[in-house]
Backbone as CSV, one residue per row, in Angstrom:
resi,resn,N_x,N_y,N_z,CA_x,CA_y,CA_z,C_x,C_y,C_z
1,UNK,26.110,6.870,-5.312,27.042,5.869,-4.863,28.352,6.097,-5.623
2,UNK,29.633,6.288,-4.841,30.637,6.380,-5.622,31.621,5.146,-5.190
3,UNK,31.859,4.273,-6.519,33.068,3.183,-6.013,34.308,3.344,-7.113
4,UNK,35.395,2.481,-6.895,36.517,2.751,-7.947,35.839,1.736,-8.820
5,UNK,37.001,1.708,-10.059,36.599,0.680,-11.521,36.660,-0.540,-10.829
6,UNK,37.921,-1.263,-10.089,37.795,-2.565,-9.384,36.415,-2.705,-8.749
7,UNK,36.025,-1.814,-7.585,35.362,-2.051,-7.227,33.588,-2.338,-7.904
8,UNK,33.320,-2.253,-8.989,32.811,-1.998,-10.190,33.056,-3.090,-10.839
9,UNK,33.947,-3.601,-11.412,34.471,-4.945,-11.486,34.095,-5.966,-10.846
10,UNK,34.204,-6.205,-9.343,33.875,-7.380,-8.211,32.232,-7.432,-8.727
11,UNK,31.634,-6.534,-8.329,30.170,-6.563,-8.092,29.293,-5.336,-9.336
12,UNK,29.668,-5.565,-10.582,28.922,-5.002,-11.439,27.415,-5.117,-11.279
13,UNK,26.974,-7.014,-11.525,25.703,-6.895,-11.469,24.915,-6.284,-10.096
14,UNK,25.286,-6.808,-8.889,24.559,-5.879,-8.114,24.629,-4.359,-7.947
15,UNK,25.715,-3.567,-8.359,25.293,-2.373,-8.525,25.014,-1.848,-9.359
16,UNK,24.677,-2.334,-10.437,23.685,-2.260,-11.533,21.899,-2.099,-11.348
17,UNK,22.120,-3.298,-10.303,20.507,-3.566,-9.782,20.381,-3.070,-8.924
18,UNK,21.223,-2.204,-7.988,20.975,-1.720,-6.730,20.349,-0.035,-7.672
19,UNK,21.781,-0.006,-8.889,21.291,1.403,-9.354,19.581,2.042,-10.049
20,UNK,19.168,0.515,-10.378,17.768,0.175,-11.168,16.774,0.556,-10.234
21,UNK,17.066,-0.224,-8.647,16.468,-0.325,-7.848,15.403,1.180,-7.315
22,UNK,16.979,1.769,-6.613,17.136,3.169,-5.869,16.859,4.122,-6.948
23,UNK,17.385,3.749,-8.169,17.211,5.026,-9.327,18.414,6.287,-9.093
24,UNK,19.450,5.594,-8.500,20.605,6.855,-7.878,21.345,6.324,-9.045
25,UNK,22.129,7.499,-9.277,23.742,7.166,-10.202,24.478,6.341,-9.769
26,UNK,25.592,6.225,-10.438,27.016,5.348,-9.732,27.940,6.153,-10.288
27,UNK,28.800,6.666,-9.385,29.597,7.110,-9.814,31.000,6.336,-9.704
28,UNK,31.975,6.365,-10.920,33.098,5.607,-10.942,34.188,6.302,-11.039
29,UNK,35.553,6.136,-10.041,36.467,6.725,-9.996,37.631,5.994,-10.644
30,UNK,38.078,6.741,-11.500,39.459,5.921,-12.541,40.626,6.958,-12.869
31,UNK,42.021,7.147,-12.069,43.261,7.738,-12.429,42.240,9.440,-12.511
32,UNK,42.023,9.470,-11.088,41.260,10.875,-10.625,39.923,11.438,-11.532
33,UNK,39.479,11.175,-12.899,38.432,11.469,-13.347,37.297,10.245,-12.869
34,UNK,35.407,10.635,-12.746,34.761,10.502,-12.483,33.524,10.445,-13.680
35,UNK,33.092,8.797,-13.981,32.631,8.325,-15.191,30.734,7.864,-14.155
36,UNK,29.811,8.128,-14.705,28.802,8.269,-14.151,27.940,6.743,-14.917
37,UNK,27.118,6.267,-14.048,26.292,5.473,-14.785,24.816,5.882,-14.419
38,UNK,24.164,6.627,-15.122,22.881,7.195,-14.703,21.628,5.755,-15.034
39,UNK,20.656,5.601,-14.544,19.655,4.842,-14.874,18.821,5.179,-16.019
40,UNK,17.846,4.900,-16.717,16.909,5.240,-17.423,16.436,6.408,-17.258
41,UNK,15.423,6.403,-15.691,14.482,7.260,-15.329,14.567,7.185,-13.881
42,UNK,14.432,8.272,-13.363,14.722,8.980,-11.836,13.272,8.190,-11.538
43,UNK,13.327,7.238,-10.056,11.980,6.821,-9.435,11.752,6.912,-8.724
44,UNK,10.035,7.777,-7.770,9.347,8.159,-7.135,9.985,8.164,-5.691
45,UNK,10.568,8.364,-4.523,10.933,7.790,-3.605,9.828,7.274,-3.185
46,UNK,8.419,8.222,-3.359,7.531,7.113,-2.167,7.463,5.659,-2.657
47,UNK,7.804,4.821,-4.058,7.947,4.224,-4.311,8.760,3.134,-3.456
48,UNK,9.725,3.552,-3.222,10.931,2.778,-2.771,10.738,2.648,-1.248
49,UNK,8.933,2.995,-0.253,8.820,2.426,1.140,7.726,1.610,0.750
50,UNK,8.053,0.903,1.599,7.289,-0.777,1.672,6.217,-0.577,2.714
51,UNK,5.208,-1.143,2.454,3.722,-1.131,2.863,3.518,-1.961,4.446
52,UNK,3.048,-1.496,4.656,2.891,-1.789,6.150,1.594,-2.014,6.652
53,UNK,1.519,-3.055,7.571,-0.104,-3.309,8.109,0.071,-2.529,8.904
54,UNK,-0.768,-1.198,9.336,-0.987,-0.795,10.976,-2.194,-0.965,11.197
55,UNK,-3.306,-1.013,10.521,-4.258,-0.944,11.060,-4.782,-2.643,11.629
56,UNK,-5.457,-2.799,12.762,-5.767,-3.736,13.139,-7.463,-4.217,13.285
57,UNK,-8.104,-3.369,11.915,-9.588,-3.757,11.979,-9.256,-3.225,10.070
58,UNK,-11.083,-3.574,9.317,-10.843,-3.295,8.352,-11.303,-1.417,8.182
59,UNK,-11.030,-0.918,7.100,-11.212,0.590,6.900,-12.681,1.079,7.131
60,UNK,-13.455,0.049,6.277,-15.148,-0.003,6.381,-15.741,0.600,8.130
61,UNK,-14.994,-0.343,8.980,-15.289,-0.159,10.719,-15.208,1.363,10.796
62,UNK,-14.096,1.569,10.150,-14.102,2.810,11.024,-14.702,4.081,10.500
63,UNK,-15.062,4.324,9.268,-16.213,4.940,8.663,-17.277,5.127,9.539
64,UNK,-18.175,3.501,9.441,-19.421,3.744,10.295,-19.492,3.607,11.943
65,UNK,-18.681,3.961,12.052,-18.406,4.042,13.990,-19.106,5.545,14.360
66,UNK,-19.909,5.336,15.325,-20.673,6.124,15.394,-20.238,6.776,17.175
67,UNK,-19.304,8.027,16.994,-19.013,8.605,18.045,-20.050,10.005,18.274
68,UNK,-20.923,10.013,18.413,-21.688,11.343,18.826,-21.945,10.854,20.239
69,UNK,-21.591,9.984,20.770,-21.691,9.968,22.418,-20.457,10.349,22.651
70,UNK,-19.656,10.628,22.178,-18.510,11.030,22.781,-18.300,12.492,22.928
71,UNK,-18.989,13.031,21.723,-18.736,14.480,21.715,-19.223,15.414,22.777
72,UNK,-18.829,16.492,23.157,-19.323,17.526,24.232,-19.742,18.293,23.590
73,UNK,-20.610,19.295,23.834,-20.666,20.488,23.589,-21.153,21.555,24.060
């Protein structure tokens, strides 16, 4: 993310927490040089997708489902 110092200024705390969040830098632009705010520690992306119901029975069902009538051979 690159914003100027004002812009950095308005909204420090949220891009602070956005930077915590995502685990991306910030980069800050001031009279043409470029001042970085790195996080702690770089985090997982699979981290950062959110969990999702798809399935519409429990996992157990579909284990013991018994398809050998279906098969050809």
């Amino acid at each position: 993310m690159q914003i100027t110092a004002s812009g950095l200024r308005q909204n420090v705390y949220k891009i602070l927490d956005q930077s915590l969040k995502t685990g991306k830098d910030v980069e800050i632009i001031r009279k043409g040089m470029i001042f970085k705010i790195v996080p702690p520690k770089k985090r997982d992306k699979l981290k950062n997708l959110q969990k999702k119901k798809i399935m519409q029975c429990k996992p157990e069902y579909l284990i013991h489902l018994d398809w050998s009538s279906e098969w050809k051979t």
